[in-house]
N, CA and C atoms of all chains as a GROMACS GRO file, in nm:
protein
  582
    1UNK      N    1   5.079  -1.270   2.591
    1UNK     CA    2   5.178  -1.270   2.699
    1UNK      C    3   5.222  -1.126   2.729
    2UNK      N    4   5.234  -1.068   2.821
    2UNK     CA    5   5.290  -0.962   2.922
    2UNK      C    6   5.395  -0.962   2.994
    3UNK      N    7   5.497  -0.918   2.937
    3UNK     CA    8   5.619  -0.920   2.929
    3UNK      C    9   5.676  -0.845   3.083
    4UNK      N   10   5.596  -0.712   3.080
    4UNK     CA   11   5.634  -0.637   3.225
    4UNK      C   12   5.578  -0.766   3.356
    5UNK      N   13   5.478  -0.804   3.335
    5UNK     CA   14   5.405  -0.884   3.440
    5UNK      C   15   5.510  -1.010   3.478
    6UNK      N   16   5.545  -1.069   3.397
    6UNK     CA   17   5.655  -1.134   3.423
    6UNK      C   18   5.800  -1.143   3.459
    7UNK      N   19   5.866  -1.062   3.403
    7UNK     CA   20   6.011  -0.985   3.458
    7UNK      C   21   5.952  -0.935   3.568
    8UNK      N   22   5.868  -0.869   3.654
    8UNK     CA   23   5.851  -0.872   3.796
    8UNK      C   24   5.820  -0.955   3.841
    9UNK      N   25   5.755  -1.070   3.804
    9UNK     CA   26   5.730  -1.182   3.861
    9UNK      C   27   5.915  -1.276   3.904
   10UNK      N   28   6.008  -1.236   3.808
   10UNK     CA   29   6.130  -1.276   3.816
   10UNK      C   30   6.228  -1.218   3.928
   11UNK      N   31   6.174  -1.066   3.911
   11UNK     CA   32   6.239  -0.978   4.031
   11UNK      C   33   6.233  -1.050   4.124
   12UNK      N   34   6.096  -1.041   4.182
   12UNK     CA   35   6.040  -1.094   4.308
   12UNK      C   36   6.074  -1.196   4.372
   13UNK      N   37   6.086  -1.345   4.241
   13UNK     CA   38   6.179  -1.459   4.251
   13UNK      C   39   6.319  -1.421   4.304
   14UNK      N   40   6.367  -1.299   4.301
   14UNK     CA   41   6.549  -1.320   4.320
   14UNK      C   42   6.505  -1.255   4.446
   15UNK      N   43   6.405  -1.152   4.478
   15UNK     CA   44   6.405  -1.070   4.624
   15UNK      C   45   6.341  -1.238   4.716
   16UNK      N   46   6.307  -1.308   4.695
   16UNK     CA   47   6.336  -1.426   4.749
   16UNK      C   48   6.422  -1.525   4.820
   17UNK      N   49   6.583  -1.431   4.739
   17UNK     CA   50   6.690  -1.552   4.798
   17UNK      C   51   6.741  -1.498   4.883
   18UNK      N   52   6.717  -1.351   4.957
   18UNK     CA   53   6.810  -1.310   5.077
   18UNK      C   54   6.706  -1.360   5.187
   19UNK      N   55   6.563  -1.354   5.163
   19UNK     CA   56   6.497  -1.450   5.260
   19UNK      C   57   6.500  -1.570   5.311
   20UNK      N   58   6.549  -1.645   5.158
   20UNK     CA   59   6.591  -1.813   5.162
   20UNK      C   60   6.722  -1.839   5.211
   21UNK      N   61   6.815  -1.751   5.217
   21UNK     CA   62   6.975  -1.711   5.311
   21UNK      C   63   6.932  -1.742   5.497
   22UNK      N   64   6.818  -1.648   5.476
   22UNK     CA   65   6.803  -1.640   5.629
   22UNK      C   66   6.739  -1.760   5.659
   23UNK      N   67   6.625  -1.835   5.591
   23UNK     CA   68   6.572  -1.955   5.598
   23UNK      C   69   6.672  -2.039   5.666
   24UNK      N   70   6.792  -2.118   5.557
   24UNK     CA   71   6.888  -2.178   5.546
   24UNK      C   72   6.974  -2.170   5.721
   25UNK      N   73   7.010  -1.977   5.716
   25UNK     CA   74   7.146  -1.986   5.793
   25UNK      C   75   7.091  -1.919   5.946
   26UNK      N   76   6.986  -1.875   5.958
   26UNK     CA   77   6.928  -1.784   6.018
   26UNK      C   78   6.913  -1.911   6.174
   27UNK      N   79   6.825  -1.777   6.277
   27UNK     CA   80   6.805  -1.894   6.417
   27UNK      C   81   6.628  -1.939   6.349
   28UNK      N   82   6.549  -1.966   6.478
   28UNK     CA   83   6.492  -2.068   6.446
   28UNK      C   84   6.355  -1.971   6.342
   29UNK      N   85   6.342  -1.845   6.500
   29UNK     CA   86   6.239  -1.731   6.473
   29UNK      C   87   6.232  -1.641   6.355
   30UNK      N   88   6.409  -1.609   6.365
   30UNK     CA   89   6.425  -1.524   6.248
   30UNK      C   90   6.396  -1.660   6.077
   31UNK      N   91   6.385  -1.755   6.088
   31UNK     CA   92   6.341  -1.842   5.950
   31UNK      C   93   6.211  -1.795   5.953
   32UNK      N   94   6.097  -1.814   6.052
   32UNK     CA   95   5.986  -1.795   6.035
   32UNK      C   96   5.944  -1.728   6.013
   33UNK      N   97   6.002  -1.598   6.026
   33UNK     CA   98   5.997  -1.456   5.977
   33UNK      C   99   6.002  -1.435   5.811
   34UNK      N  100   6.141  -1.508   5.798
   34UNK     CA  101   6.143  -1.496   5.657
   34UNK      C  102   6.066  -1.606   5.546
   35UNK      N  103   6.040  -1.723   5.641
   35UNK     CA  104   5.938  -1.827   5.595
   35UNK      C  105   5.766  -1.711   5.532
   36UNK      N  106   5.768  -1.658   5.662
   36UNK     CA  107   5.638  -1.580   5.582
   36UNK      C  108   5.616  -1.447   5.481
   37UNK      N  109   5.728  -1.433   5.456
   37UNK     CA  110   5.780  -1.327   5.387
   37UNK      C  111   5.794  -1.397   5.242
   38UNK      N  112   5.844  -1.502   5.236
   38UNK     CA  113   5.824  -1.556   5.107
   38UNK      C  114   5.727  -1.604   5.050
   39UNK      N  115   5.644  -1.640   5.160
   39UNK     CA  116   5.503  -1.693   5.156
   39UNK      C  117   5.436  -1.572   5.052
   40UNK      N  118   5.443  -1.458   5.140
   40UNK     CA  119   5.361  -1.364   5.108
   40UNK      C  120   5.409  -1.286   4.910
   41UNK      N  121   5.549  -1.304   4.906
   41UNK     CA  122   5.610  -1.278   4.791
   41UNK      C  123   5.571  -1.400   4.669
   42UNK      N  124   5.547  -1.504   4.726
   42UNK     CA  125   5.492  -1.625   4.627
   42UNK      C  126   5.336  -1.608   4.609
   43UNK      N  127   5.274  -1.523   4.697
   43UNK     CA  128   5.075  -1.529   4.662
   43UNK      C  129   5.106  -1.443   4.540
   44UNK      N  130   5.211  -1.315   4.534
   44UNK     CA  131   5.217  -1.207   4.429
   44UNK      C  132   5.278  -1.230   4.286
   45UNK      N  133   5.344  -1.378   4.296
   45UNK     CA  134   5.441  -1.419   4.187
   45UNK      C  135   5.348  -1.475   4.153
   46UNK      N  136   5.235  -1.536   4.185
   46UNK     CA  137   5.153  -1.667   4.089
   46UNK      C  138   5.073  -1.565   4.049
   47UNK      N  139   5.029  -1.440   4.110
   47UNK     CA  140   4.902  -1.373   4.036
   47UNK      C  141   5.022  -1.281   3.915
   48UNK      N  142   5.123  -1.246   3.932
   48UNK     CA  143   5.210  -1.189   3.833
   48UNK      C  144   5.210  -1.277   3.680
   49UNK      N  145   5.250  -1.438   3.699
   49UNK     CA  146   5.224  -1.513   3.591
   49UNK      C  147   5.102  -1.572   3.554
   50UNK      N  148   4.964  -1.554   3.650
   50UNK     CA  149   4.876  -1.567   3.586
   50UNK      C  150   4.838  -1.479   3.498
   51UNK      N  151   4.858  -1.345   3.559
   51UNK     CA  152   4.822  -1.201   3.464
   51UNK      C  153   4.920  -1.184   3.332
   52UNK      N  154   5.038  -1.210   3.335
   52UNK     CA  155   5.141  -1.234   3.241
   52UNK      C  156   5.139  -1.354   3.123
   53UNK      N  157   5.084  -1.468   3.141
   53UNK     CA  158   5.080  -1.553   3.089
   53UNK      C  159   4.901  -1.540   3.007
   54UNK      N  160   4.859  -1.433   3.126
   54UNK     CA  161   4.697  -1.446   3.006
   54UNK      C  162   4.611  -1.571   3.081
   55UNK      N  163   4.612  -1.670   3.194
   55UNK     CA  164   4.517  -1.757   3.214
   55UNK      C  165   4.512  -1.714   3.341
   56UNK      N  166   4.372  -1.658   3.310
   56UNK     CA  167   4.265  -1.586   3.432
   56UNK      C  168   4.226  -1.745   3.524
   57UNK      N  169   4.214  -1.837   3.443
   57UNK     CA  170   4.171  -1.991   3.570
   57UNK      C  171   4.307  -1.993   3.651
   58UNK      N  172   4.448  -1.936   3.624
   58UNK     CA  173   4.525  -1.968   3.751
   58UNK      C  174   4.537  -1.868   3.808
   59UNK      N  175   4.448  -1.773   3.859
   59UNK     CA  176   4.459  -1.690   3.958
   59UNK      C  177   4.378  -1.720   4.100
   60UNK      N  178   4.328  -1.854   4.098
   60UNK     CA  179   4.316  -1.900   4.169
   60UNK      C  180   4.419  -1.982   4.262
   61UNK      N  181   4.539  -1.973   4.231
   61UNK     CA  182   4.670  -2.013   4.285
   61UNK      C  183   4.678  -1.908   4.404
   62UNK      N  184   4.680  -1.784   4.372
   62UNK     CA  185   4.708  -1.672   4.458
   62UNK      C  186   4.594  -1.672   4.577
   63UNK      N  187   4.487  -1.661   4.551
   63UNK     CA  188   4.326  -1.648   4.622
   63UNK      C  189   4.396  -1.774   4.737
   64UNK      N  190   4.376  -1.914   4.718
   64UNK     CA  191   4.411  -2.018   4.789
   64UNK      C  192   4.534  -1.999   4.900
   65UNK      N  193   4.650  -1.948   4.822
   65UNK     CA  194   4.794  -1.930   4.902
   65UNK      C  195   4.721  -1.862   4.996
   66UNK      N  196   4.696  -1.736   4.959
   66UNK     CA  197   4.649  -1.621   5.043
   66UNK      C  198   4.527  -1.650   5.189
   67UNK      N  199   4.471  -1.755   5.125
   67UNK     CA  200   4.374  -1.791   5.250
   67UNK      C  201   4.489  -1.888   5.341
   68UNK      N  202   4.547  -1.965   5.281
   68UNK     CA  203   4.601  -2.090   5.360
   68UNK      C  204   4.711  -2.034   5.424
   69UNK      N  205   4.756  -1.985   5.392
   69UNK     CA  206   4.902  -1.875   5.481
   69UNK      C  207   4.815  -1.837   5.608
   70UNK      N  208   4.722  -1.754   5.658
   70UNK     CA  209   4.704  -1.778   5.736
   70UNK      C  210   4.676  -1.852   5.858
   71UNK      N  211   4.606  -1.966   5.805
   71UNK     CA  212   4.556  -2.105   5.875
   71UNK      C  213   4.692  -2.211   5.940
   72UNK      N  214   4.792  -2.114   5.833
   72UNK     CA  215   4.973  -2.243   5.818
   72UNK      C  216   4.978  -2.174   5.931
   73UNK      N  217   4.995  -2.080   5.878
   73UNK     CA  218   5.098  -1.993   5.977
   73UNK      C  219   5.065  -1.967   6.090
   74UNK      N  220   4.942  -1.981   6.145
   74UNK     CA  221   4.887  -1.981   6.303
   74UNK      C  222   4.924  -2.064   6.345
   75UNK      N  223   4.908  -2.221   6.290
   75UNK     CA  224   4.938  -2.333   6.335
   75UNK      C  225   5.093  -2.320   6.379
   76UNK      N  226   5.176  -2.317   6.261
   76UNK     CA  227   5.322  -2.322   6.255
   76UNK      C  228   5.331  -2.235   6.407
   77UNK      N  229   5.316  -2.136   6.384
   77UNK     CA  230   5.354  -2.031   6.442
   77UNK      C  231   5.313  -2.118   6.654
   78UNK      N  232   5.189  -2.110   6.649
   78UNK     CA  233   5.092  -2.204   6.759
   78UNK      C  234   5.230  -2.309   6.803
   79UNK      N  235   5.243  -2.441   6.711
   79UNK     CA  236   5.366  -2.503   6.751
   79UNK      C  237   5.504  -2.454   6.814
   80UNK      N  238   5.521  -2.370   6.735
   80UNK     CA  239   5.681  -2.316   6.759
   80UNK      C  240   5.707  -2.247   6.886
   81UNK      N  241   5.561  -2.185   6.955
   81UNK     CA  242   5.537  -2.126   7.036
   81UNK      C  243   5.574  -2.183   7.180
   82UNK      N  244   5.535  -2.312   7.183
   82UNK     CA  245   5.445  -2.423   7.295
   82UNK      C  246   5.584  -2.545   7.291
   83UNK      N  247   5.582  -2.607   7.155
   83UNK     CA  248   5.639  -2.735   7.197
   83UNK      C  249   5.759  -2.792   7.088
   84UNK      N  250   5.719  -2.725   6.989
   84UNK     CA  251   5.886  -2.755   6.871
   84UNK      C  252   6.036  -2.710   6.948
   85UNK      N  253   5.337   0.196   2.289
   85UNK     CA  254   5.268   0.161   2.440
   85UNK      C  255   5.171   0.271   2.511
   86UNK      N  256   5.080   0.191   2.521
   86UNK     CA  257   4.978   0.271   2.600
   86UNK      C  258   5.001   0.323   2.715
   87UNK      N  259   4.887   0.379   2.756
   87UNK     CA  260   4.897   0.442   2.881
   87UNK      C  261   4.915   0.374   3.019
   88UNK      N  262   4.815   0.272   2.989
   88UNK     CA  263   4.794   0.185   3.081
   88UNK      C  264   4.892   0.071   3.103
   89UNK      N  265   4.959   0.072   2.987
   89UNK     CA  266   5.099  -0.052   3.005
   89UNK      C  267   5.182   0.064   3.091
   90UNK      N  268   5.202   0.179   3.075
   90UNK     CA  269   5.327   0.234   3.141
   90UNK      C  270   5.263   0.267   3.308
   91UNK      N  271   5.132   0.263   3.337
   91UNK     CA  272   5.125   0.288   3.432
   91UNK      C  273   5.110   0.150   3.521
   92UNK      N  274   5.118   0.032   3.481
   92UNK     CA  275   5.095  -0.088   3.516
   92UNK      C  276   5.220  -0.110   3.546
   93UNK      N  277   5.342  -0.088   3.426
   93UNK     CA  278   5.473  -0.144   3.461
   93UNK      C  279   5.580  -0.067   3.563
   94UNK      N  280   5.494   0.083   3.618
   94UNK     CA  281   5.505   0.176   3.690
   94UNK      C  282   5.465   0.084   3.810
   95UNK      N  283   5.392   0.083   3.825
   95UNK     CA  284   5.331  -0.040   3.955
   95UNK      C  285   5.377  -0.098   3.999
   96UNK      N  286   5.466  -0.179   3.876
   96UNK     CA  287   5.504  -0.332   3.905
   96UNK      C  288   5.667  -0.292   3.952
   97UNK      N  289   5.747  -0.184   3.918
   97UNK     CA  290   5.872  -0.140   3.951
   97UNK      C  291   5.813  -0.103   4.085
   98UNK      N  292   5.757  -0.020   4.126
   98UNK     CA  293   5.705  -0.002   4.281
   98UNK      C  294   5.714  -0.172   4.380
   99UNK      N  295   5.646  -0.197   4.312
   99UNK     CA  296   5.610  -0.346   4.406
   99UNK      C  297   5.791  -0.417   4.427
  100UNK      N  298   5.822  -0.406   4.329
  100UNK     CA  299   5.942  -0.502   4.283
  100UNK      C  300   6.046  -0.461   4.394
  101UNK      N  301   6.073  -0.302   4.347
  101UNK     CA  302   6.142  -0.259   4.474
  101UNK      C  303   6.155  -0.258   4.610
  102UNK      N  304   5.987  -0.255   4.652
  102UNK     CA  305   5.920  -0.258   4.780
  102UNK      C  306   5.983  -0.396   4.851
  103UNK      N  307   5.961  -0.535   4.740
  103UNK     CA  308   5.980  -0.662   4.773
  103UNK      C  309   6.117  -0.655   4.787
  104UNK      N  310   6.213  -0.603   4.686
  104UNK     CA  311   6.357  -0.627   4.724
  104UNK      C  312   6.411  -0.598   4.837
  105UNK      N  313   6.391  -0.451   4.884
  105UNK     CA  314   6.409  -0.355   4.950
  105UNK      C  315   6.395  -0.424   5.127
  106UNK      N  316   6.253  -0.486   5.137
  106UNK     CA  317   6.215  -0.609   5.238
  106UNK      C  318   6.268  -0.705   5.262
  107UNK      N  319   6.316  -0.760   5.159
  107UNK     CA  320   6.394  -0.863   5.176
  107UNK      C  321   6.548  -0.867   5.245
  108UNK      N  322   6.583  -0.792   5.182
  108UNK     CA  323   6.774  -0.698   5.233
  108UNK      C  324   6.729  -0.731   5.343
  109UNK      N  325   6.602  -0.593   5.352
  109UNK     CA  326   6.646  -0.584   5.522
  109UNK      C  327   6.605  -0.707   5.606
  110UNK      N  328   6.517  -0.784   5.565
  110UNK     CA  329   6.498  -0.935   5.644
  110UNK      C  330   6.660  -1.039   5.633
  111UNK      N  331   6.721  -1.012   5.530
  111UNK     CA  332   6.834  -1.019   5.542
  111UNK      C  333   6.950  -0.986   5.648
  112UNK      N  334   6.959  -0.818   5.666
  112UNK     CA  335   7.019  -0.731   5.695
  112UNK      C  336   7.002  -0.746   5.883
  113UNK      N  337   6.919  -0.708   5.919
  113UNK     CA  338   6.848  -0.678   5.995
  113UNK      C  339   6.880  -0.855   6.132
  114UNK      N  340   6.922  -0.764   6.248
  114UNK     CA  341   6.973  -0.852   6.374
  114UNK      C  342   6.848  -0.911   6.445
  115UNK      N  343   6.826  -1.056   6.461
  115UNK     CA  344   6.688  -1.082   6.558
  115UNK      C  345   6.579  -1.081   6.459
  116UNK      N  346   6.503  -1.144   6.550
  116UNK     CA  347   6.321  -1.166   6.437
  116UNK      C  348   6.268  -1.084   6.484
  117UNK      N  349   6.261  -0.993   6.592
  117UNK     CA  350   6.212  -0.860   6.594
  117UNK      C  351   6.215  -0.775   6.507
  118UNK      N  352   6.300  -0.712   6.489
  118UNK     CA  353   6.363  -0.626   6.398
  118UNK      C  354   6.356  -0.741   6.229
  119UNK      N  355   6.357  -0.780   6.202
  119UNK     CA  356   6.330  -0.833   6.081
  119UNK      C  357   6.189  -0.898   6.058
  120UNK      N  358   6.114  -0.881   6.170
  120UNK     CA  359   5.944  -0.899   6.147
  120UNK      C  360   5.880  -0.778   6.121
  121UNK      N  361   5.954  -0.637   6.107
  121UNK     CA  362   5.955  -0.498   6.054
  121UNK      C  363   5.933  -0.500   5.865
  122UNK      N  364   5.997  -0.590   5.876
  122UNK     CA  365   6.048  -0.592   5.743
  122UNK      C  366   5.936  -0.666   5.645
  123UNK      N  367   5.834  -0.758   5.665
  123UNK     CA  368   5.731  -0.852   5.647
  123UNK      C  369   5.639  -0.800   5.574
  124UNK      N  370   5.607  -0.673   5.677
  124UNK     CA  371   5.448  -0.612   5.605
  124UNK      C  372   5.452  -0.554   5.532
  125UNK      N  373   5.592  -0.490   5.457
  125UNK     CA  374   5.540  -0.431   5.328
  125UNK      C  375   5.556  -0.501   5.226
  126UNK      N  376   5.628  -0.606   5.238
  126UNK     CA  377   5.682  -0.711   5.142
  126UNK      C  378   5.505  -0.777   5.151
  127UNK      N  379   5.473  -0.783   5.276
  127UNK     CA  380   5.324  -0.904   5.248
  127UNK      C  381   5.207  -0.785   5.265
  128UNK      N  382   5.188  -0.656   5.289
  128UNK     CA  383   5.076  -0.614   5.238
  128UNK      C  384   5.135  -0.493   5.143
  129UNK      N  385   5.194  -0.394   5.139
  129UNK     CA  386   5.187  -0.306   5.050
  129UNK      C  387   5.206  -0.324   4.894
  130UNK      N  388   5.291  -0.416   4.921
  130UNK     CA  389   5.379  -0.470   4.788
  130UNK      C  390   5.258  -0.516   4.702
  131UNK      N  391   5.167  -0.648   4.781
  131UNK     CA  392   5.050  -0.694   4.695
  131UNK      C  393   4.928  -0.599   4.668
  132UNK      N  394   4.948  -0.475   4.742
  132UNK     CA  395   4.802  -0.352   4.713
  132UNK      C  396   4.891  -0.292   4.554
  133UNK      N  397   5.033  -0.280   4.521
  133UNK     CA  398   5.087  -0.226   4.399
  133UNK      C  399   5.070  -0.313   4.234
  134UNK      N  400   5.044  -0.426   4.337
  134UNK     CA  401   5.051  -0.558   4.190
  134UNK      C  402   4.888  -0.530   4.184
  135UNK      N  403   4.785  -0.535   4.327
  135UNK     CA  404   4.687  -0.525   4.283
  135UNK      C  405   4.602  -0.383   4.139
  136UNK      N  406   4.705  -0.244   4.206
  136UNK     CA  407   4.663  -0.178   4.130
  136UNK      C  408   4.735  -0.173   3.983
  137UNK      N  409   4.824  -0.247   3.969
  137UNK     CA  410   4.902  -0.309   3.809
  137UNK      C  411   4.801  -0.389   3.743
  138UNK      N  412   4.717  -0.486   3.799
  138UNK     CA  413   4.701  -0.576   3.716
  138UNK      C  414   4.528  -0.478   3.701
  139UNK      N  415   4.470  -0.410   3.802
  139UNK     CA  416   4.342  -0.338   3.763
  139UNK      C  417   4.398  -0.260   3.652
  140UNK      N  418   4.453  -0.210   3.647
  140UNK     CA  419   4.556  -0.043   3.533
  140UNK      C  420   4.551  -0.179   3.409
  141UNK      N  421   4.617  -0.253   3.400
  141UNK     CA  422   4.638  -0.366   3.272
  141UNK      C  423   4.475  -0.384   3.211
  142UNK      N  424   4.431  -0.451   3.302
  142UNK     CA  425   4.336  -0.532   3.174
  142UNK      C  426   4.187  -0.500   3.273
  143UNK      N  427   4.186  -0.359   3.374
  143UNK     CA  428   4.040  -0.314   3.402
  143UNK      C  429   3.961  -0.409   3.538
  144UNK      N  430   3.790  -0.359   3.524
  144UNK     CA  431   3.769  -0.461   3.617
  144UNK      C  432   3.726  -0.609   3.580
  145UNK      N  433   3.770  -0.646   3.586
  145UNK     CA  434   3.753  -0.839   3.532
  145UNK      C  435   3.781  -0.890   3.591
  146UNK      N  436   3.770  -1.019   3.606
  146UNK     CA  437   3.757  -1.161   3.694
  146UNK      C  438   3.871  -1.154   3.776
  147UNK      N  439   4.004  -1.138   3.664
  147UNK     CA  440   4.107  -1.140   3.736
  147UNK      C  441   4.119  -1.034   3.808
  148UNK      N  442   4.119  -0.912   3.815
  148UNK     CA  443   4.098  -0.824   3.895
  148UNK      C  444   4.043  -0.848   4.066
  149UNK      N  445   3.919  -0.887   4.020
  149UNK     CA  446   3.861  -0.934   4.140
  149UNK      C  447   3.900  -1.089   4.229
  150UNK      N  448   3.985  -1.131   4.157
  150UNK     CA  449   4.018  -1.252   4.266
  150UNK      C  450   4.176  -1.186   4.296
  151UNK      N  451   4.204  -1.100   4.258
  151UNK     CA  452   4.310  -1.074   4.342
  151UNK      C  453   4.273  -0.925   4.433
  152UNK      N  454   4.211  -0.866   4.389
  152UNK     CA  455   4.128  -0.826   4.545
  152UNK      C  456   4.078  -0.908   4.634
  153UNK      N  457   4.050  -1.016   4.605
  153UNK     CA  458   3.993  -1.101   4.711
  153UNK      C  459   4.126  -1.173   4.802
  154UNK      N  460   4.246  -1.199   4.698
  154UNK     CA  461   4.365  -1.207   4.774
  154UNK      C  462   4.435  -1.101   4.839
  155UNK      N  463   4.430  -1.006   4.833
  155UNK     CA  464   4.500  -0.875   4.960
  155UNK      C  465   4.352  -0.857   5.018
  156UNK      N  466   4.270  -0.871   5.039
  156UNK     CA  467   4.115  -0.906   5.118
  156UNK      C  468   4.223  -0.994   5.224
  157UNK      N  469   4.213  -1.122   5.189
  157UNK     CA  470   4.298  -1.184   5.261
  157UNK      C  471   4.444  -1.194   5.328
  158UNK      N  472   4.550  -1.145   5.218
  158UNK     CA  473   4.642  -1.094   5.293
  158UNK      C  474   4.646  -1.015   5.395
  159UNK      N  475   4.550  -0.867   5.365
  159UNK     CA  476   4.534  -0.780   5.477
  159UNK      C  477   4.494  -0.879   5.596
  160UNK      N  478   4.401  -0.909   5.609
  160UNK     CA  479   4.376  -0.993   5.720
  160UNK      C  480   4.487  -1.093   5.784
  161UNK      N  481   4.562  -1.162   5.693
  161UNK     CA  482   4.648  -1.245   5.761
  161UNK      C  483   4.752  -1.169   5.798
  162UNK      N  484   4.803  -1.067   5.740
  162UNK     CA  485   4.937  -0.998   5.800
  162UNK      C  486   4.922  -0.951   5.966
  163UNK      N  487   4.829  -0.912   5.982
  163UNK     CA  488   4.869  -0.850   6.110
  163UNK      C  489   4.838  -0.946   6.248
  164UNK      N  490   4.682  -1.059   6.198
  164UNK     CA  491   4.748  -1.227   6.283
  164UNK      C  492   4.836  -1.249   6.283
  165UNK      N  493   4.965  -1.269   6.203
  165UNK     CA  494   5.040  -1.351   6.176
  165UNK      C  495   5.165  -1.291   6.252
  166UNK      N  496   5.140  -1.127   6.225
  166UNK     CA  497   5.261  -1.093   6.278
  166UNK      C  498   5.277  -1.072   6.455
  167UNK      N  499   5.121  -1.108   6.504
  167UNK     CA  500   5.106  -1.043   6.623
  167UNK      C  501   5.141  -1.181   6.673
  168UNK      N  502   5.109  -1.307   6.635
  168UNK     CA  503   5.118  -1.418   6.664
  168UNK      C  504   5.298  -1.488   6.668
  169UNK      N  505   5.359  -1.436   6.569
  169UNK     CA  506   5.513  -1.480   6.610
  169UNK      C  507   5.548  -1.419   6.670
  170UNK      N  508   5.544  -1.248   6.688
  170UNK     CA  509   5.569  -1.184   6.800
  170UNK      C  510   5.553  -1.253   6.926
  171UNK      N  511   5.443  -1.330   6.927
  171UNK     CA  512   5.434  -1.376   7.063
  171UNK      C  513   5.487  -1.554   7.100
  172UNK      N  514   5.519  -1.587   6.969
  172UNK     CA  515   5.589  -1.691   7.023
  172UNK      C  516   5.734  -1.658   7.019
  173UNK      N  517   5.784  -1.560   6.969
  173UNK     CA  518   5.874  -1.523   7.000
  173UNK      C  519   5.937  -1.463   7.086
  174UNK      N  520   5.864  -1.421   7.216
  174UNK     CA  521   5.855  -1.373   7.335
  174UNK      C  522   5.870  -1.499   7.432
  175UNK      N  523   5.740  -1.582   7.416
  175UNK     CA  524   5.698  -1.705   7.491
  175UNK      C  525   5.839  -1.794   7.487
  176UNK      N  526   5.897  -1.817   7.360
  176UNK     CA  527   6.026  -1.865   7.341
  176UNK      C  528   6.121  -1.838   7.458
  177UNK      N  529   6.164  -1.716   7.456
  177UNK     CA  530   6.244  -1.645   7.522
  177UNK      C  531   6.219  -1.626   7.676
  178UNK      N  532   6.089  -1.594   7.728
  178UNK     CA  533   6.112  -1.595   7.845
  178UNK      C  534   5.979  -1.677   7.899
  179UNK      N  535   5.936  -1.762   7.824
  179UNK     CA  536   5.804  -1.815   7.885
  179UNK      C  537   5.720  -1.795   7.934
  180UNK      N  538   5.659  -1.707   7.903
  180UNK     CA  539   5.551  -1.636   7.897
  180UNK      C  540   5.518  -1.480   7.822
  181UNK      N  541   5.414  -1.422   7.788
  181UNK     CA  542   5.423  -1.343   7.729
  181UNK      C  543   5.407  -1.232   7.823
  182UNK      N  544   5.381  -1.230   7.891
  182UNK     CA  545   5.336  -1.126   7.991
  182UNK      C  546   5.454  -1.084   8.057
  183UNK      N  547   5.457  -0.986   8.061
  183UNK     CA  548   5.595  -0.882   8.174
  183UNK      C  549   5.607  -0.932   8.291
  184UNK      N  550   5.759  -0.973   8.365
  184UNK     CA  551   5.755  -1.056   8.435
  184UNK      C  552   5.774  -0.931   8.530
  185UNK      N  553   5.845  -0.935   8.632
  185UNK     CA  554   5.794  -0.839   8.771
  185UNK      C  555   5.920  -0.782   8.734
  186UNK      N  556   5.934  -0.618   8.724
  186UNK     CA  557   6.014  -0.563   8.719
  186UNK      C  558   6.078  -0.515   8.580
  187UNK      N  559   6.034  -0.628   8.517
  187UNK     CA  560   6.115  -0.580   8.332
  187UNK      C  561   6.095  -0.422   8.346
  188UNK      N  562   5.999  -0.386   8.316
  188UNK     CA  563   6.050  -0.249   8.248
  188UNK      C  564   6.137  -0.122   8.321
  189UNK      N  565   6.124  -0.156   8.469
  189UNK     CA  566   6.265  -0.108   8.547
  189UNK      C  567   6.361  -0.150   8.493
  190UNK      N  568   6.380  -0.252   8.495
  190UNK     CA  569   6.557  -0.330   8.482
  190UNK      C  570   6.559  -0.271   8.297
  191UNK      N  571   6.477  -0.261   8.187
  191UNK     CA  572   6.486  -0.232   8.104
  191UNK      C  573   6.540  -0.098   8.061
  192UNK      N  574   6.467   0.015   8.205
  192UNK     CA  575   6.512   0.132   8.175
  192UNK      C  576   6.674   0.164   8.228
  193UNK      N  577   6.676   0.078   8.342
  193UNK     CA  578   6.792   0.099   8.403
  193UNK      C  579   6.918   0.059   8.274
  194UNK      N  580   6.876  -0.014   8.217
  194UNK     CA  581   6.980  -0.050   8.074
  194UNK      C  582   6.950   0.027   7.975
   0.00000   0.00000   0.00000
């Protein structure tokens, strides 16, 4: 176990909640903003505790987020645009 | 402690900060304009610092390489993503994305 790899993996978790503030209290655009901002802070937290924890098979958590965030987020984004 | 732990956990204070620092201001920061500023270093720079933490840690290995393959991908999705709410965030606002007749007069005049 990797002690630094994880306490940043924790940081990262708390630089999370002024995004999840705006999520919550924010208008519709400014959430989506911070919707992908956490997105992008969660692909870096799973490869932080895969590398921290020592199991190289869950760094495939990060690889996946990282592809599918894009595909979400066009869509999301596509909707919000047009007809939500 | 080695070399490579202090230059890894050197990394990982970079990144950490980078992410906090992004966040405030997605916090901070008036409108999704101005707080879609705030995105790309939190979603690409931040993950090029973890990437070079976890190469500095434990070299080139598997894990190494699937998280190059994830900022491979991040890079790519950040700047779709951001060009794309930009524009529904426009489309929102005035229905359409395109400059309507006159904006950037009436813009300068303000």
């Amino acid at each position: 176990m990797n002690s630094g790899f994880i306490i940043a993996a924790i940081a990262m978790l708390i630089g999370t909640i002024p995004c999840g503030i705006v999520v919550l209290r924010g208008q519709l655009m400014s959430a989506v903003v911070a919707y992908q901002a956490i997105s992008s802070i969660v692909v870096m937290v799973l490869a932080l505790l895969a590398e921290g924890f020592g199991r190289s098979s869950e760094f495939e958590f990060p690889v996946l987020l990282a592809v599918l965030l894009l595909g979400s987020g066009l869509v999301f984004v596509r909707f919000l645009e047009r007809w939500l | 402690m080695k070399g490579r732990d202090i230059a890894a956990d050197v990394l990982l204070g970079i990144a950490v900060v980078i992410v906090l620092a992004s966040s405030i201001g997605i916090l901070v920061m008036r409108g999704p304009y101005r707080k879609l500023h705030y995105v790309t270093p939190a979603a690409l720079v931040a993950p090029l610092f973890v990437g070079l933490a976890i190469l500095a840690q434990s070299g080139l290995t598997d894990n190494t390489a699937q998280m190059c393959l994830a900022l491979i991908f991040l890079g790519i999705a950040g700047p779709f993503l951001s060009h794309a709410t930009m524009r529904a965030i426009r489309i929102r606002e005035t229905g359409d994305w395109r400059p309507w007749a006159g904006e950037k007069h009436a813009r300068r005049r303000s």
